[in-house]
CHARMM-style PDB file with segment names, atoms N, HN, CA, C and O in Angstrom:
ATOM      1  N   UNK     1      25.412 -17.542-144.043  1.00  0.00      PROA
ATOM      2  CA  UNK     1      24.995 -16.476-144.939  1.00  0.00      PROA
ATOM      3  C   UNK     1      23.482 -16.501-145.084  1.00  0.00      PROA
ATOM      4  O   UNK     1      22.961 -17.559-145.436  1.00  0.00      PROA
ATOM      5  N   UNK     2      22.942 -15.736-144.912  1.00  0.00      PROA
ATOM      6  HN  UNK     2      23.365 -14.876-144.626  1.00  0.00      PROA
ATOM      7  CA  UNK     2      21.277 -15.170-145.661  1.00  0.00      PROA
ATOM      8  C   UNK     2      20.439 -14.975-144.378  1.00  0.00      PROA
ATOM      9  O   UNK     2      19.278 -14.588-144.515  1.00  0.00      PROA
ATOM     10  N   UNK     3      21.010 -15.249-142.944  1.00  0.00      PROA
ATOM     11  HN  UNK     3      21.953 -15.563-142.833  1.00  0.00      PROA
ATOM     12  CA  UNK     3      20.211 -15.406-141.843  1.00  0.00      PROA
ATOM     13  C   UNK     3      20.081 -13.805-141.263  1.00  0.00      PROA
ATOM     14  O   UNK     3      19.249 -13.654-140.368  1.00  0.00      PROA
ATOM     15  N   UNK     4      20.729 -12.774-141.639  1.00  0.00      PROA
ATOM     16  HN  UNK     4      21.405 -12.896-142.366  1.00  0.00      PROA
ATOM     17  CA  UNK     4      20.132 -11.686-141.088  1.00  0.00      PROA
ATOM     18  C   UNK     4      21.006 -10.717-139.925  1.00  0.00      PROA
ATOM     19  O   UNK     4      20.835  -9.569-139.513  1.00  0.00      PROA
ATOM     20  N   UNK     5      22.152 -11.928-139.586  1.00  0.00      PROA
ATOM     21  HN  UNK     5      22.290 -12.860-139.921  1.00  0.00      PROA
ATOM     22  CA  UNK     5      23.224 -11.399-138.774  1.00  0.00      PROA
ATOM     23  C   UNK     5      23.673 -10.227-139.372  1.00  0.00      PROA
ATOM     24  O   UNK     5      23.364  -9.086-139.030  1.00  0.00      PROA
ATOM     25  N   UNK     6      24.477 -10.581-140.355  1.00  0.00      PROA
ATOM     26  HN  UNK     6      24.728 -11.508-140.633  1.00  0.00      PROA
ATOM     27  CA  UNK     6      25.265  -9.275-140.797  1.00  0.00      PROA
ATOM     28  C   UNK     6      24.117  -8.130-140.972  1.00  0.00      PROA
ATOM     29  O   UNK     6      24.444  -7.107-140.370  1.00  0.00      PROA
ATOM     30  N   UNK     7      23.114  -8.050-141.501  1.00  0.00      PROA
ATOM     31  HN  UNK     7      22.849  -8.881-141.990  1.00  0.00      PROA
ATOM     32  CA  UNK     7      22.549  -6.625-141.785  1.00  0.00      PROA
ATOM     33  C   UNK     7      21.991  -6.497-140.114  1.00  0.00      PROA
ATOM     34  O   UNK     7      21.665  -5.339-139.856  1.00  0.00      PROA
ATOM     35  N   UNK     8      21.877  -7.155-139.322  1.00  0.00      PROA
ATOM     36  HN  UNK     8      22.142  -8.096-139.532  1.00  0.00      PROA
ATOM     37  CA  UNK     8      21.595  -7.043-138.059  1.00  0.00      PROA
ATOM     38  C   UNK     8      22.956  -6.119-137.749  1.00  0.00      PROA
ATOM     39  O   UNK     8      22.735  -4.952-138.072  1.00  0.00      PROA
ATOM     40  N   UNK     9      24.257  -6.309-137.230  1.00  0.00      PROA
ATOM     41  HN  UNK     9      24.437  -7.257-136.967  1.00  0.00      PROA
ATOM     42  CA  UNK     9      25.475  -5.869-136.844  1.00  0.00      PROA
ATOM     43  C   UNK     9      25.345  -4.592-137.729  1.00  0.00      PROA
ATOM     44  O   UNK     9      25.458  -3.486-137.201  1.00  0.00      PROA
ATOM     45  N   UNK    10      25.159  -4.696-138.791  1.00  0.00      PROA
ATOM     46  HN  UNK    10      25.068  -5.595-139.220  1.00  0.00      PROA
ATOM     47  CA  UNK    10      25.162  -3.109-139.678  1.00  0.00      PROA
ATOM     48  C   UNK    10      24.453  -2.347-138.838  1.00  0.00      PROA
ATOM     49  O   UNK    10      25.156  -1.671-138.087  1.00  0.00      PROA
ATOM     50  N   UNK    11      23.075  -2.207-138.689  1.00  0.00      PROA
ATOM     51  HN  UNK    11      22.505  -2.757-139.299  1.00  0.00      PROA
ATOM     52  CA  UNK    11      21.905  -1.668-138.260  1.00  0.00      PROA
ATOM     53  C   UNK    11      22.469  -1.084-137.222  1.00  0.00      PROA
ATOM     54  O   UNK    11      22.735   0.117-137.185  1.00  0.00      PROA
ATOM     55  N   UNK    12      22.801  -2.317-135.840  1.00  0.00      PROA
ATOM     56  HN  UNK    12      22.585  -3.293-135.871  1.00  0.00      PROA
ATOM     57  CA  UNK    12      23.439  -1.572-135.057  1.00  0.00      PROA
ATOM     58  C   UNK    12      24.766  -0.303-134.807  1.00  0.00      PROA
ATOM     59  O   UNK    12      24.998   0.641-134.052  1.00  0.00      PROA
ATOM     60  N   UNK    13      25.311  -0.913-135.814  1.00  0.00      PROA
ATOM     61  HN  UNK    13      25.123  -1.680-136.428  1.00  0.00      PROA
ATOM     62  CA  UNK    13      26.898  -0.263-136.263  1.00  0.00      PROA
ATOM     63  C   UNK    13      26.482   1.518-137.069  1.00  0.00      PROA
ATOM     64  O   UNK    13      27.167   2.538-137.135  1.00  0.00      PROA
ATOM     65  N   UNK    14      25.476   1.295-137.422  1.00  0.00      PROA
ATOM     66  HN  UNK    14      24.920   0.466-137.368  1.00  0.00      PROA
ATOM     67  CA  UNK    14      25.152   2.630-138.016  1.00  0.00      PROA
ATOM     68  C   UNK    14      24.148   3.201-136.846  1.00  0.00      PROA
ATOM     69  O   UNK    14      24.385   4.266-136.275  1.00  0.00      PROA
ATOM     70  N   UNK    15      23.539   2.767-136.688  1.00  0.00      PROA
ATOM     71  HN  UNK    15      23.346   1.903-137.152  1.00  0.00      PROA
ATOM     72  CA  UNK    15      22.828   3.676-135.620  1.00  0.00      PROA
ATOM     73  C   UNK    15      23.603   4.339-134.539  1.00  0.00      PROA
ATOM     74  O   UNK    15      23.421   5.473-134.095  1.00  0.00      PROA
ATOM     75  N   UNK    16      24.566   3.395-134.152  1.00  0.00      PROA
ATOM     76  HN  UNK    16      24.715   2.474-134.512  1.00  0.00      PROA
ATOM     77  CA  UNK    16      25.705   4.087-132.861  1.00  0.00      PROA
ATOM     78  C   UNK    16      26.438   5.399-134.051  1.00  0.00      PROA
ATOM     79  O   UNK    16      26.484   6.607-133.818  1.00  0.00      PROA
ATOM     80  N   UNK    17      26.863   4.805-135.112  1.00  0.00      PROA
ATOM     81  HN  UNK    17      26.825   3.823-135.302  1.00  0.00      PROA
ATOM     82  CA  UNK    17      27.578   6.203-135.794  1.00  0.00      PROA
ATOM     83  C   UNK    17      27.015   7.220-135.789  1.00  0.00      PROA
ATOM     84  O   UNK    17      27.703   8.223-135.596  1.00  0.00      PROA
ATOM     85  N   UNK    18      25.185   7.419-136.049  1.00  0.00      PROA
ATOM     86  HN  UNK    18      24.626   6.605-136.206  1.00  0.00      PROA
ATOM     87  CA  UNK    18      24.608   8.281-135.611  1.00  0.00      PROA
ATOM     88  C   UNK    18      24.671   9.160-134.474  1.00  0.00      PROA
ATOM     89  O   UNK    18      24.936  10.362-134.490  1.00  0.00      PROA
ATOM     90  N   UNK    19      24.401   8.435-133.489  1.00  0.00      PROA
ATOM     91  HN  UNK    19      24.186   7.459-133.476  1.00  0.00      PROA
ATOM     92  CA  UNK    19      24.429   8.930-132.149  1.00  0.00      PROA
ATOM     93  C   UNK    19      25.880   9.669-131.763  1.00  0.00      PROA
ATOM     94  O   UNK    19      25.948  10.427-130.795  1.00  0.00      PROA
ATOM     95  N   UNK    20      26.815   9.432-132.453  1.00  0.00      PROA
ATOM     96  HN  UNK    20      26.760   8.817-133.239  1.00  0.00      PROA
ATOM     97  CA  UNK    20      28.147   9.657-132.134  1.00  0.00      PROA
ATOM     98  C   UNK    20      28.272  11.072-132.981  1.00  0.00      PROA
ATOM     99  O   UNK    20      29.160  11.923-133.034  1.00  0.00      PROA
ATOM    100  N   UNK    21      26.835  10.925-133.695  1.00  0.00      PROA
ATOM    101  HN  UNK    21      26.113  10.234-133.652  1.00  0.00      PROA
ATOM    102  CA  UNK    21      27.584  12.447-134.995  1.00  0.00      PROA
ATOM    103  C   UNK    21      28.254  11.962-136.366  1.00  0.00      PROA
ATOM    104  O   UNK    21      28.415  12.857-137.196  1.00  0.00      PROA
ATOM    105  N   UNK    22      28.593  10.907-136.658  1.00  0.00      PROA
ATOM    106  HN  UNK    22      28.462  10.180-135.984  1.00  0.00      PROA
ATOM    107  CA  UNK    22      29.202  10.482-137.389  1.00  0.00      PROA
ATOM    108  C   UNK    22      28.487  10.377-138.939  1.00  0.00      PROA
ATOM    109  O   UNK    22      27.644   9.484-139.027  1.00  0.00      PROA
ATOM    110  N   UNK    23      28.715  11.140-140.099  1.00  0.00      PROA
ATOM    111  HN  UNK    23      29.400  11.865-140.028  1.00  0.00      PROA
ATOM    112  CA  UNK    23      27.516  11.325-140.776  1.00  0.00      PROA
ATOM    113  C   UNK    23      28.349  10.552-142.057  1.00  0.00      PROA
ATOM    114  O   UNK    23      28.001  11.056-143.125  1.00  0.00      PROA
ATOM    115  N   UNK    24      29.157   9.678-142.199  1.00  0.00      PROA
ATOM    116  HN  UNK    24      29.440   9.268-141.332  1.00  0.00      PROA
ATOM    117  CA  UNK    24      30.019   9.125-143.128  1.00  0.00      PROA
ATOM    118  C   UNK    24      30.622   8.039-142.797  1.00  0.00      PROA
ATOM    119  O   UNK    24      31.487   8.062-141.921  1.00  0.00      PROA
ATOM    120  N   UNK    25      30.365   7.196-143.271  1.00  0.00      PROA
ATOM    121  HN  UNK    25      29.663   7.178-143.983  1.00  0.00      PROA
ATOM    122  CA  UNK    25      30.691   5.215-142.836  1.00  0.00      PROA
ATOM    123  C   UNK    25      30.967   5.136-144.793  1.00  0.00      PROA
ATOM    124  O   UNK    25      30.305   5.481-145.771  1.00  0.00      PROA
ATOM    125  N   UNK    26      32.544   4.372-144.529  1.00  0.00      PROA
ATOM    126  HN  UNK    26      33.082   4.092-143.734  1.00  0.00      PROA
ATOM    127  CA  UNK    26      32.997   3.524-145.804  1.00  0.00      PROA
ATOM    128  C   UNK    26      33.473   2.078-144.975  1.00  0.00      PROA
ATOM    129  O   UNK    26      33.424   1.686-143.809  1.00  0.00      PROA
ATOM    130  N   UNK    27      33.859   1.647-146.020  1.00  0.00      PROA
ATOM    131  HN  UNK    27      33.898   1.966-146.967  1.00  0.00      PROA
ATOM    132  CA  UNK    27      34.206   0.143-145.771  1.00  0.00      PROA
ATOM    133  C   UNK    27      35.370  -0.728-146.707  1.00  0.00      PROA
ATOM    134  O   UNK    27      35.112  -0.820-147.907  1.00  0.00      PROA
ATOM    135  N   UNK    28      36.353  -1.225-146.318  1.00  0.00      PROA
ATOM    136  HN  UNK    28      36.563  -1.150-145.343  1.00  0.00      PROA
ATOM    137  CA  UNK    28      36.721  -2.390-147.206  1.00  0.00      PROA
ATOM    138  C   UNK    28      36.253  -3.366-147.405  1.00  0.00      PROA
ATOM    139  O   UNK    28      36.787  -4.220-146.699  1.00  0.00      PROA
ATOM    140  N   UNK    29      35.695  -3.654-147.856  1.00  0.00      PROA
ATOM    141  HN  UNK    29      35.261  -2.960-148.431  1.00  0.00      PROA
ATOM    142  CA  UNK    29      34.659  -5.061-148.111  1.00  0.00      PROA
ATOM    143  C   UNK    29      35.427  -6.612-148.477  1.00  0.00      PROA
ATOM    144  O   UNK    29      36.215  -6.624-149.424  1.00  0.00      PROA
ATOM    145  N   UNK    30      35.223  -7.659-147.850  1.00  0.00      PROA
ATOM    146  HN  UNK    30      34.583  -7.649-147.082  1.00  0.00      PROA
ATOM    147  CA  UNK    30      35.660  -8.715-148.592  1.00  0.00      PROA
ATOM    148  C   UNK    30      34.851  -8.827-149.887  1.00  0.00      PROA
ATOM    149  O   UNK    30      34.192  -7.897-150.351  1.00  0.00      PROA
ATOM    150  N   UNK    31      34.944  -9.893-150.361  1.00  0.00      PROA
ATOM    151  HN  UNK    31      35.480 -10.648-149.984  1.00  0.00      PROA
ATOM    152  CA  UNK    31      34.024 -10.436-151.791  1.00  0.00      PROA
ATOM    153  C   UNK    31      32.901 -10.673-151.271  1.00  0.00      PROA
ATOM    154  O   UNK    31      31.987 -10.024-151.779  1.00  0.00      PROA
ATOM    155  N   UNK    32      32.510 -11.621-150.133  1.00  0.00      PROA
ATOM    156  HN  UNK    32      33.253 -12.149-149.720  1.00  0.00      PROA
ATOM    157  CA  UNK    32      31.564 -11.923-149.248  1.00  0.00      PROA
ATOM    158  C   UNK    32      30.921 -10.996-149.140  1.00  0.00      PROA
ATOM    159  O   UNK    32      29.747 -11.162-149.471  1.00  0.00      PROA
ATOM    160  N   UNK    33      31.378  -9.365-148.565  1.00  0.00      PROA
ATOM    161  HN  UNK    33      32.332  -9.230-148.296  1.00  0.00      PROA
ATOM    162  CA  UNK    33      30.862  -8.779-147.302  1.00  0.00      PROA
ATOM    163  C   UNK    33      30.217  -7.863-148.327  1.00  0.00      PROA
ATOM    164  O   UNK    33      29.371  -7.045-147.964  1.00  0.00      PROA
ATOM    165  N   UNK    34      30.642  -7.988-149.770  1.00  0.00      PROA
ATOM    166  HN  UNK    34      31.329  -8.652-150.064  1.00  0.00      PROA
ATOM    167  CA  UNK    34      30.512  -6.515-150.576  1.00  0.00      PROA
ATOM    168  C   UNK    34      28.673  -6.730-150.953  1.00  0.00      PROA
ATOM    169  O   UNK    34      28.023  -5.734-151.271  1.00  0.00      PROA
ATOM    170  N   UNK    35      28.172  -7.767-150.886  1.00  0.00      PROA
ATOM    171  HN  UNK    35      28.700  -8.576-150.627  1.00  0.00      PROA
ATOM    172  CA  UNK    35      27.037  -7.396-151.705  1.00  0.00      PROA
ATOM    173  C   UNK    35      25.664  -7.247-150.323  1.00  0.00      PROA
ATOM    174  O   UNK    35      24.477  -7.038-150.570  1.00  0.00      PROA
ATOM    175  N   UNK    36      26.206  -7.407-149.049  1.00  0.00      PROA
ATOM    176  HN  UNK    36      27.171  -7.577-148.848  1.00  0.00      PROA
ATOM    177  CA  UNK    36      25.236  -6.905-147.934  1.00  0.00      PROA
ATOM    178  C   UNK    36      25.980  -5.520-148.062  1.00  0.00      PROA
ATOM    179  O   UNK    36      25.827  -5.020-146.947  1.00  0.00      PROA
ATOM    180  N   UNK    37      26.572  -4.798-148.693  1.00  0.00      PROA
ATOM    181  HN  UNK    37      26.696  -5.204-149.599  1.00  0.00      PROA
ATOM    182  CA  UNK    37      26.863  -3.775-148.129  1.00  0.00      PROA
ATOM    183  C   UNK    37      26.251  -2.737-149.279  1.00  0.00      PROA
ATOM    184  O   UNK    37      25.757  -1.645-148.998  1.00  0.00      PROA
ATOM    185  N   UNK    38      26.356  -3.196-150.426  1.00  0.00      PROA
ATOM    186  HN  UNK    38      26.757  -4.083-150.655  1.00  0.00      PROA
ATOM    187  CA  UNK    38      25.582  -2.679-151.265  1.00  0.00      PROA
ATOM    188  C   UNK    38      23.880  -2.814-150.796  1.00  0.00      PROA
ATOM    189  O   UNK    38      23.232  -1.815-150.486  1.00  0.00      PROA
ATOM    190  N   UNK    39      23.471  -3.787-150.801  1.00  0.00      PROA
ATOM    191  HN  UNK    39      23.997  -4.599-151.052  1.00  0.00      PROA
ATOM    192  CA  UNK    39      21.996  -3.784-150.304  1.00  0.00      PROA
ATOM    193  C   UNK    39      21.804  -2.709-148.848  1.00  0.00      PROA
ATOM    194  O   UNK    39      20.745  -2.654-148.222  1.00  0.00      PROA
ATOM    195  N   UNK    40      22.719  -2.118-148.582  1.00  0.00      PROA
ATOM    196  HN  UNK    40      23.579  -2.163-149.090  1.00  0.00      PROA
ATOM    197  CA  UNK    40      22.967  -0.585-147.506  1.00  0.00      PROA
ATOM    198  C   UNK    40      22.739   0.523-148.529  1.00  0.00      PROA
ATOM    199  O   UNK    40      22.094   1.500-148.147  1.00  0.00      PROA
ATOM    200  N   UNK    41      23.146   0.493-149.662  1.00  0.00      PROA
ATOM    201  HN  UNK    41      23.669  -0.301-149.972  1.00  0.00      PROA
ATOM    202  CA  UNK    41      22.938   1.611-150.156  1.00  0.00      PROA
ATOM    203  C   UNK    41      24.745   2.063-150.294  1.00  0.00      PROA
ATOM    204  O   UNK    41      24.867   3.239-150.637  1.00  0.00      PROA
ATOM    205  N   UNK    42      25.786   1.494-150.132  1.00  0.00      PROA
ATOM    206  HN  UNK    42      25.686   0.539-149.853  1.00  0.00      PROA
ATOM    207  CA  UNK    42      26.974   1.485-150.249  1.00  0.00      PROA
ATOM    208  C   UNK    42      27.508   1.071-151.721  1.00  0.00      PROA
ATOM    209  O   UNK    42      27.442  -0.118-152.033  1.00  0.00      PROA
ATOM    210  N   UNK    43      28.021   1.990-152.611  1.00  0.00      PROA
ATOM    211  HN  UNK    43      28.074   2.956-152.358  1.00  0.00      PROA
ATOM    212  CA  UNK    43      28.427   1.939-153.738  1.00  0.00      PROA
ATOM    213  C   UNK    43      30.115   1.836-154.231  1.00  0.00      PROA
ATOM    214  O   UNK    43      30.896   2.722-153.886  1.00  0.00      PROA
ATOM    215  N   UNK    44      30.456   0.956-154.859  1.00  0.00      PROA
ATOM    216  HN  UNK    44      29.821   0.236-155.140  1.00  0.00      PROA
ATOM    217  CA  UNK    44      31.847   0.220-154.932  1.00  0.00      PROA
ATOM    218  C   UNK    44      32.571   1.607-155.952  1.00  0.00      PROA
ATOM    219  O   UNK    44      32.340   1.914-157.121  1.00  0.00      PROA
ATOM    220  N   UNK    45      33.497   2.220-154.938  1.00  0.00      PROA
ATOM    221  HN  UNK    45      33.685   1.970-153.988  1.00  0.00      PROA
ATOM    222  CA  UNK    45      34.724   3.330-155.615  1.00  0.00      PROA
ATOM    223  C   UNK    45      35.536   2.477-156.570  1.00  0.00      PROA
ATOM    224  O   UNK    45      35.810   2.844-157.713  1.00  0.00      PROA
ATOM    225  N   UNK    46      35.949   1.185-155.981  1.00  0.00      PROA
ATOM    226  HN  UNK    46      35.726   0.887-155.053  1.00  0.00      PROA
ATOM    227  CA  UNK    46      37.307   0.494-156.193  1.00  0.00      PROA
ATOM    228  C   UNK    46      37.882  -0.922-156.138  1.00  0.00      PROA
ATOM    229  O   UNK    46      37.851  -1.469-155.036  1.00  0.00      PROA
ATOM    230  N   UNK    47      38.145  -1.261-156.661  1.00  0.00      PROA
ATOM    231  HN  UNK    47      38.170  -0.816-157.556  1.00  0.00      PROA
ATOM    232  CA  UNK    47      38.584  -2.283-156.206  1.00  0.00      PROA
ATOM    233  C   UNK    47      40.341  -2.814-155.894  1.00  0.00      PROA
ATOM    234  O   UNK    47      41.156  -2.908-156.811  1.00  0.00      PROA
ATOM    235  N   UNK    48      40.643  -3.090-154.555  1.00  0.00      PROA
ATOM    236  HN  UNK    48      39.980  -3.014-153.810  1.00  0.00      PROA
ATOM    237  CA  UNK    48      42.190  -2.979-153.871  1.00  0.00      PROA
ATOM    238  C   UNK    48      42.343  -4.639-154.351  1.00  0.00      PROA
ATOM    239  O   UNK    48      41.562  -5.588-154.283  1.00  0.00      PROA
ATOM    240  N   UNK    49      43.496  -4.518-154.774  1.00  0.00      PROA
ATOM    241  HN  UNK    49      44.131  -3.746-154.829  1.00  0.00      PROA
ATOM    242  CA  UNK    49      44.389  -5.607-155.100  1.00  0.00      PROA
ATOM    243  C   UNK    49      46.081  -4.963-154.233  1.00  0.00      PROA
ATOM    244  O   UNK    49      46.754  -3.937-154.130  1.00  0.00      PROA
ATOM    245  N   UNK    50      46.066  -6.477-153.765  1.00  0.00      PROA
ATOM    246  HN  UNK    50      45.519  -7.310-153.848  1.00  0.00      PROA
ATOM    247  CA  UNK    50      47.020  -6.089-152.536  1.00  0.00      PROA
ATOM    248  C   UNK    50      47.940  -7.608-152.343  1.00  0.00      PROA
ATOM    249  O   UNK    50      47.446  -8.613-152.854  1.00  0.00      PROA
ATOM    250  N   UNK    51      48.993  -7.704-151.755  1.00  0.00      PROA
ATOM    251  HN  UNK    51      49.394  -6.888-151.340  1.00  0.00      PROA
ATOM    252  CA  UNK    51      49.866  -8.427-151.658  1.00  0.00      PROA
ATOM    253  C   UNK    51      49.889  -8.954-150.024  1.00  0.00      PROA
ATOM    254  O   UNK    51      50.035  -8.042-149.210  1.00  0.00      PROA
ATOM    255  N   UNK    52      49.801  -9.900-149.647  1.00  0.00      PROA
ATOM    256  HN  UNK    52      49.683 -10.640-150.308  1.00  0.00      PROA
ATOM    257  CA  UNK    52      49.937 -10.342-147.831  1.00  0.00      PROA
ATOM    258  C   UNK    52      50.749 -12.015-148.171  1.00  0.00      PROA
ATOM    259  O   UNK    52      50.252 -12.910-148.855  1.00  0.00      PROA
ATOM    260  N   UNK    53      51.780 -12.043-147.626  1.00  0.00      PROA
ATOM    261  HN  UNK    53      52.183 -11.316-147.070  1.00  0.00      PROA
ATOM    262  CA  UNK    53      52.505 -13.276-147.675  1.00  0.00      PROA
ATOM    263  C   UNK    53      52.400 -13.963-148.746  1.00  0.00      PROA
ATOM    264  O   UNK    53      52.031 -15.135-148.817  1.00  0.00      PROA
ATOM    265  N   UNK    54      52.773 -13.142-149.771  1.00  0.00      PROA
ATOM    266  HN  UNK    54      53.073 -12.190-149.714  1.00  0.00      PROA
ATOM    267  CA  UNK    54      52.859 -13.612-151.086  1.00  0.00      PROA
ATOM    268  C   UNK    54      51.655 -13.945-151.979  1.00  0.00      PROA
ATOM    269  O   UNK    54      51.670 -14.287-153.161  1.00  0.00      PROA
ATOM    270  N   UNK    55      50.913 -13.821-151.393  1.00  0.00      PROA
ATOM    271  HN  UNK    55      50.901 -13.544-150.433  1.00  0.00      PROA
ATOM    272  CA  UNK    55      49.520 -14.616-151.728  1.00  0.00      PROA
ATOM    273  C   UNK    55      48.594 -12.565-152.803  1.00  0.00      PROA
ATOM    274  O   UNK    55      48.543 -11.455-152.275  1.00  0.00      PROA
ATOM    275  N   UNK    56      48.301 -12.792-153.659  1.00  0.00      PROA
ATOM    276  HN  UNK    56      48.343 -13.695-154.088  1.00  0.00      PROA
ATOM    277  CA  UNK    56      47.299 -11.827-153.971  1.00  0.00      PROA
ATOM    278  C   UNK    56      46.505 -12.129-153.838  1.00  0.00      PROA
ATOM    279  O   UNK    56      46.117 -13.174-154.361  1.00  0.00      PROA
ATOM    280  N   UNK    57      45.226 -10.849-152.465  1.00  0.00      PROA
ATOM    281  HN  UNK    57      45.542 -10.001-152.040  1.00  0.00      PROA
ATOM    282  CA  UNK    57      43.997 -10.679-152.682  1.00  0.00      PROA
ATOM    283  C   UNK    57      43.585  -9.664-152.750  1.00  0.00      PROA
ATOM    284  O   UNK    57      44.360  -8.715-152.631  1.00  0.00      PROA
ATOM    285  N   UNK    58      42.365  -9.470-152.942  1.00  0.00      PROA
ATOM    286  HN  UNK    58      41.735 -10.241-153.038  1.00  0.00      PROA
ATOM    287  CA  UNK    58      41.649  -7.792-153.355  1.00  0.00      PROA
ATOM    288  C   UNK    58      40.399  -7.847-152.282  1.00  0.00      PROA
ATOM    289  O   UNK    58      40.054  -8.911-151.768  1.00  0.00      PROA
ATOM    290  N   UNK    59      39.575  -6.238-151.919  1.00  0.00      PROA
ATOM    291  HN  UNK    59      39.855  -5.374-152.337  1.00  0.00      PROA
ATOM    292  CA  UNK    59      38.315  -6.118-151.529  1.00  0.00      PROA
ATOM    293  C   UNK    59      38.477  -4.708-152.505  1.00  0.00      PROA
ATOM    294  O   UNK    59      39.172  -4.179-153.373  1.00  0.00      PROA
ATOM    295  N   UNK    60      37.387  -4.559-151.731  1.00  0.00      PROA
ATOM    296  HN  UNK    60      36.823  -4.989-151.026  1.00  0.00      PROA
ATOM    297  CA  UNK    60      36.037  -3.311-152.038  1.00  0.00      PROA
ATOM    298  C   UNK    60      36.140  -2.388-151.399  1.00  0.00      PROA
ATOM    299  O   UNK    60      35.960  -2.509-150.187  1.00  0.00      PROA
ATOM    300  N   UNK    61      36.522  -0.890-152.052  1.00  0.00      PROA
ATOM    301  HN  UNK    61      36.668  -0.791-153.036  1.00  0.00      PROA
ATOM    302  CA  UNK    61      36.355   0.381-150.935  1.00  0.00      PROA
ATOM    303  C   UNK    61      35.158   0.530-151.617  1.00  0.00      PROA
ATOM    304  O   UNK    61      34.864   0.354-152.799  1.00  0.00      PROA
ATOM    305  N   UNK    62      34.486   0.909-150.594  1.00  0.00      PROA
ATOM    306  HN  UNK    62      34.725   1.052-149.633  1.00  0.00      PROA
ATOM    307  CA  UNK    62      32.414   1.306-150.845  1.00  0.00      PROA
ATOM    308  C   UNK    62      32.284   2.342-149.878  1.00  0.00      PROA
ATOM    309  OT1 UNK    62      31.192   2.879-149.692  1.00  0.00      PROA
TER     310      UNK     62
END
């Protein structure tokens, strides 16, 4: 965490959406993933609480 990868992979990941036309990128976010995604300018709708092998976890639609 803090080295630059992830907003690196963003950068790229949005620029191709560009090129593609694509004028609207959301995301489910882990807990992790939610606060590089806010520093995008990505703002939290929600938060999903969800059930997978019994176990409850939640993310972030942004």
């Amino acid at each position: 965490m803090g080295t630059g990868v992830g907003s690196a992979i963003y950068a790229a990941l949005e620029a191709a959406a560009k090129r593609a036309g694509i004028s609207l990128l959301f995301v489910d976010a882990s807990e992790g993933a939610r606060r590089l995604f806010e520093r995008q300018g990505f703002n939290v709708e929600a938060r999903n609480v969800f059930t997978i092998g019994g176990m409850a976890i939640h993310n972030y639609r942004t």
